[in-house]
N, C-alpha and C positions, 0 to 999 in steps of 0.2 A: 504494500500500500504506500502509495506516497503521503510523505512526512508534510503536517500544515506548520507552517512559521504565522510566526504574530508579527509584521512590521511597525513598531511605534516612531511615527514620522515626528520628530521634536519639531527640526528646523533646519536652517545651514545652507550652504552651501549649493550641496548635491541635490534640492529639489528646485531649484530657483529657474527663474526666464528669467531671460535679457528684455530689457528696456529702455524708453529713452533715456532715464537716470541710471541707467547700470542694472546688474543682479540684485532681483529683488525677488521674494517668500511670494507663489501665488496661491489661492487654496484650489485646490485639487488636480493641481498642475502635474504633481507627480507622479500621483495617481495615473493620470490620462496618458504621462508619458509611459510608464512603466506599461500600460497594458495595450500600448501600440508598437512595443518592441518582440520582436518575434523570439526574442533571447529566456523571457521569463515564461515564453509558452511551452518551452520546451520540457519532453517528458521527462528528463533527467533534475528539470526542476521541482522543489516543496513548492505545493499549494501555501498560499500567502494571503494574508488581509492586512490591509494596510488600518490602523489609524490616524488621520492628521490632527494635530492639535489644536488649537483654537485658543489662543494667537499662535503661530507658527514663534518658534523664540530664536531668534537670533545669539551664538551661543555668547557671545559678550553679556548677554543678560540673564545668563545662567544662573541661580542662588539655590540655597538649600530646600525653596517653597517647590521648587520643579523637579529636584533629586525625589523629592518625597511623590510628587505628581505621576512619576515614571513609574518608581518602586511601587505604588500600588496599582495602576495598571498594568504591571505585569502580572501583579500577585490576583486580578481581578481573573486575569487569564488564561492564569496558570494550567488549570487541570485542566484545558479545552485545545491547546498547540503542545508540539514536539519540544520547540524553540521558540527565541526571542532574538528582534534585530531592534536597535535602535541607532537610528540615522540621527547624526547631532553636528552641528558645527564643531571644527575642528579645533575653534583656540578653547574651549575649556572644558574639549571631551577629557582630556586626563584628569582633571577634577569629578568627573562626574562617572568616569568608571572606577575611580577611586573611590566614591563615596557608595556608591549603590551594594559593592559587597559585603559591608558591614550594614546594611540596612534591608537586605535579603537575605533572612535567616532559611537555613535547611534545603538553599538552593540545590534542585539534583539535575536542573536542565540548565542547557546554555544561553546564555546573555550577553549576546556580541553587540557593541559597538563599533560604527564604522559612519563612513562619510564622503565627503571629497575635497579637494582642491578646485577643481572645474567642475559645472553643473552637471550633471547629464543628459540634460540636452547640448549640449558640444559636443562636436566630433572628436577631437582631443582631448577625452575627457579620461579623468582614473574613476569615476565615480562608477562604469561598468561595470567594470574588473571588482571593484571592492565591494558591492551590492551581489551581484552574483554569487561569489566566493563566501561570504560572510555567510547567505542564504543556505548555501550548500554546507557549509561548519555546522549551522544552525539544527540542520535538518539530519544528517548524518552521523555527526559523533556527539555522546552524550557526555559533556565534558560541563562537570558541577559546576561553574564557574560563572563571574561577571568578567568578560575579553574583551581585546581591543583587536580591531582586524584593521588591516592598511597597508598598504600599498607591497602585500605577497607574505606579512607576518601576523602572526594571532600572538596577541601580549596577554600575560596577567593583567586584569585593568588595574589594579591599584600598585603595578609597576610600575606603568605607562607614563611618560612624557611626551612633549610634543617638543621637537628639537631644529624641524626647520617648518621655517614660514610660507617657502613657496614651492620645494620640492615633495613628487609622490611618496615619498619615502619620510614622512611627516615626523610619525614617531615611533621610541626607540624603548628598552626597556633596560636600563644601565645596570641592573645590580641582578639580574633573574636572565634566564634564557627562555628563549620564543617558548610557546606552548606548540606551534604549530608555523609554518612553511607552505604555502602556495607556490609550486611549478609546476611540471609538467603534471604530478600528482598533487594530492593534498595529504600532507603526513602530519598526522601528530603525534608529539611529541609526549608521551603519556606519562614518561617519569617525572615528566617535570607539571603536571596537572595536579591540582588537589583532589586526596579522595572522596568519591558522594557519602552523602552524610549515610549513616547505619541505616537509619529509619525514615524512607521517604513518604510525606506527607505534601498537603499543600502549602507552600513557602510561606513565611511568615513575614510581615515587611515591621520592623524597630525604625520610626521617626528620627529623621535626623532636623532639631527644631533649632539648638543651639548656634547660635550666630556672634557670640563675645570671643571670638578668638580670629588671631593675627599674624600674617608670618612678618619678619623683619631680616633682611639679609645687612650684614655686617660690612662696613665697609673705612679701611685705614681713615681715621681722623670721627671716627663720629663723634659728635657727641650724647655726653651722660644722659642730659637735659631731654635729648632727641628717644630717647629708648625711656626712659621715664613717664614723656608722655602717653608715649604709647600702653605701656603699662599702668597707665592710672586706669581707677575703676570706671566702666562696669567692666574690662578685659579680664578674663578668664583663665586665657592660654594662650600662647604664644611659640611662633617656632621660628626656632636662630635658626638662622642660616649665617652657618660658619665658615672659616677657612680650611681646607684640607681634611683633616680626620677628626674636624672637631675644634679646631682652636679658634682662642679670641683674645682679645686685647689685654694679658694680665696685668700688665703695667697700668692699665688705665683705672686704677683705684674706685674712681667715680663710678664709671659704669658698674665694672662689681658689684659694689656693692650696693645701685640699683637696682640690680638682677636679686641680690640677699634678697634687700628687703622686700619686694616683690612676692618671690617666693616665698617668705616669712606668712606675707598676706594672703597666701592660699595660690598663687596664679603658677600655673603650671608653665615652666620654660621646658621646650623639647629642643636639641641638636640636633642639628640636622646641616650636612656638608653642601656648601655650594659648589663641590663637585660631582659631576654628573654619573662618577663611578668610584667606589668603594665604600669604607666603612665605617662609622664613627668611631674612635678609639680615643676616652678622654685619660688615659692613664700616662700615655706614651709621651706629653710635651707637658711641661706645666703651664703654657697657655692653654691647656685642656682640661688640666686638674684643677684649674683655678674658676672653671665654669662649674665643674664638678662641685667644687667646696660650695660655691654660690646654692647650690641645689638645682643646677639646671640636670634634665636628664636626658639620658642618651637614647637619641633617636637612630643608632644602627645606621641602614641603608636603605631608611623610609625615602622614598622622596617627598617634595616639598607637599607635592596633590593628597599623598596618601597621610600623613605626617598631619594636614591642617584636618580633614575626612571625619579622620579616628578620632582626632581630640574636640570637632564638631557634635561624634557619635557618640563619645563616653561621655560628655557632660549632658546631651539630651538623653541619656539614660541615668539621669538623676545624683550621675555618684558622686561624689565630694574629691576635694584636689587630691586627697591622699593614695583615696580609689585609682582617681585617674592615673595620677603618678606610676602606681604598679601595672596598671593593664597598658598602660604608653609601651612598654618595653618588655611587652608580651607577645606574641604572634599570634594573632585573630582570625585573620583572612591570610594568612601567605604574603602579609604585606612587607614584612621584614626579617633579616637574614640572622638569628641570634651567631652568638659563637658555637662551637660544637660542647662547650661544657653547658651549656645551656640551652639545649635546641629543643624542648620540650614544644608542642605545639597546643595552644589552647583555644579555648571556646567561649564565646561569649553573644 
């Protein structure tokens, strides 16, 4: 029997017409083109329903009220499709396949995100190839998972970055290897998938409501004053973005012990590297141990999307900084790499 897919049309890119002002969201544009293309009638394709959204979102306008809008129209859908495809703008699909996995409990089916760079109505478009292909993951392999598909790779979502602006090859997953590979076949990558949960039931969607949290990237000269503000209340949590494996300014007394008292006040500081590959390690420099002593805590090899997600998820789950603190530097989702003395995988 063929496999039916749920397509959830956000917005972006890949469903857009040209007009006198440029590419612009039309409603049911997509739709119309998708089913005058001979490629999706094809039998080797999943029967597909699309729904459009109403307003189509533009992903610059992305926020946690739309994360939450998707997660329960999937979970509305669930036990009726094989799969799930969500078409999103590209600049802040990594945010949002970052967030969805902690917010889709007991996922046993897949949930690919994908997109384009050119509409698909263009002839030189990637949005074929990526719609197609995504369909085909969707429909075929049962991989628990919230993905990212683009331009020929399927990412962990709450890997996922987005690393260039104008090239197919958009984004990258710097600290995890692909789940999966599009060429001539479609191969996945299964050791590197996480396993379905024991007991499958219908997914459960956990709200992500919290919106008091900030990243801040570090950069030589800042000032105290500047990171202070930031940290005044109502902020929550917050995620450094450091140098290298972790480090920051120890000499700069002031900030320090901005960050102390801070932290003193309940607000969780997470590390996290502005480099796009490796690990946090605050033990190794003492401009790392000196964030350490602060009570900042180590964010591994979250990236920035997954990093702000999780600390969005644990505080709309009600739990106090202390909570947070501990489940920060836990693995939830497959979202980050512990050391091997500590590679326990948890659940929440």
């Amino acid at each position: 029997m063929r496999k039916s897919i749920y397509v959830a049309y956000t917005g972006g890119t890949i469903g857009m017409a040209k007009s006198s002002d440029g590419y612009k969201p039309v409603t049911g544009y997509l739709e119309q083109l998708m089913a005058s293309m001979p490629e999706f009638k094809n039998s080797i394709m999943p029967r597909y329903e699309i729904h459009e959204y109403e307003p189509l979102i533009d992903s610059s306008n992305m926020s946690p009220k739309w994360w939450l809008h998707i997660a329960r129209d999937i979970a509305a859908n669930y036990a009726a499709f094989d799969g799930f495809v969500v078409l999103h703008g590209t600049d802040t699909m990594a945010y949002t396949a970052s967030a969805l996995p902690f917010m889709l409990q007991g996922l046993a089916k897949p949930v690919i995100l994908t997109g384009s760079q050119i509409p698909l109505c263009e002839l030189r478009s990637d949005a074929r190839e990526n719609l197609i292909t995504a369909m085909l993951i969707a429909a075929r392999f049962a991989i628990p998972e919230v993905c990212l598909f683009f331009g020929n790779r399927l990412l962990r979502g709450n890997r996922s970055v987005k690393v260039n602006a104008i090239g197919f090859n958009a984004f990258s997953s710097p600290n995890y290897p692909d789940l999966g590979t599009a060429g001539i076949n479609i191969d996945i990558h299964w050791k590197n998938v996480l396993p379905a949960p024991e007991q499958k039931h219908d997914v459960q969607v956990k709200a992500i409501t919290e919106s008091r949290v900030a990243a801040l990237r570090l950069f030589p000269g800042m000032a105290a004053q500047v990171v202070e503000n930031i940290l005044s209340d109502p902020i929550k949590g917050l995620v450094l973005e450091t140098y290298g494996v972790g480090n920051g300014p120890s000499n700069n007394k002031d900030l320090i012990y901005v960050l102390e008292q801070a932290v003193k006040r309940g607000v969780v500081v997470i590390n996290c590297s502005q480099c796009l590959q490796g690990i946090v390690d605050m033990d190794s420099y003492a401009t790392g141990s000196a964030l350490a002593r602060a009570g900042v805590i180590n964010g591994y090899d979250m990236t920035t999307e997954a990093a702000l997600a999780k600390t969005f998820y644990l505080f709309s789950r009600n739990f106090d900084g202390e909570q947070v603190k501990r489940k920060i530097s836990e693995n939830l989702r497959g979202e980050l790499t512990l050391p091997v003395t500590d590679s326990k995988f948890h659940t929440l």
